[in-house]
C-alpha positions in Angstrom: 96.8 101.7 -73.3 98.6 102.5 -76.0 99.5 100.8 -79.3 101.8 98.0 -79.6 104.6 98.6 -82.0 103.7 96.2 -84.4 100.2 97.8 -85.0 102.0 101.5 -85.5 105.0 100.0 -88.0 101.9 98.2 -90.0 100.3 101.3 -89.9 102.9 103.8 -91.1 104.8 101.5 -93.3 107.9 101.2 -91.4 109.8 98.4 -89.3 108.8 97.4 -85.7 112.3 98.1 -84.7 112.4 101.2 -86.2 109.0 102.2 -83.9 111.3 100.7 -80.9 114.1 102.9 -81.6 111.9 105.9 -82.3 110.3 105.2 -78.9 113.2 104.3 -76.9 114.8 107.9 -78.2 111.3 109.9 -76.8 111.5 108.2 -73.7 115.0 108.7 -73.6 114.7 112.7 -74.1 111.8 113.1 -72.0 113.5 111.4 -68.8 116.5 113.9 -69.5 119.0 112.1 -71.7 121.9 110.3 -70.6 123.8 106.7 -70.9 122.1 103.1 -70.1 123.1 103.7 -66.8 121.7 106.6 -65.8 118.4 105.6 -67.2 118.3 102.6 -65.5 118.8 104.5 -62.3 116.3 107.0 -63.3 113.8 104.0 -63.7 114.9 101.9 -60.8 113.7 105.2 -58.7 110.6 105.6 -60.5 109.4 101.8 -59.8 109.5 101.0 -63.5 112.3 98.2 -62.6 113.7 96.4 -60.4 117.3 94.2 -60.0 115.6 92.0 -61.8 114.7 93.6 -64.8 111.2 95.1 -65.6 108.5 95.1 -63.3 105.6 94.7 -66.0 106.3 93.7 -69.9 104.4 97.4 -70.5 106.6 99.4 -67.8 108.2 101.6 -70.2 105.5 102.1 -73.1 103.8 105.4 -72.6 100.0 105.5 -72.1 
């Protein structure tokens, strides 16, 4: 798995929400772009959530 945002802000010197946005912007480009609601489509179709919100607390961290 990979590693939690705190570990890679500590790491690089940088802010954990600063990893978070970083991260949320790759995942965002790789599934094609788009507003909130299109993603969340995109990842109620891939499994990654449900009505209910996430399916697991590491749905959307890439491995």
């Amino acid at each position: 798995m990979g590693k939690a945002n705190k570990e890679i802000a500590a790491e690089l010197g940088i802010g954990v929400r600063t990893v978070e946005s970083h991260r949320a912007e790759n995942a965002r480009e790789k599934l094609g772009g788009g507003n909130a609601a299109q993603l969340t489509h995109i990842a109620m179709e891939l499994g990654l959530v449900d009505k209910t919100g996430p399916l697991h607390p590491d749905a959307l961290v890439p491995h």
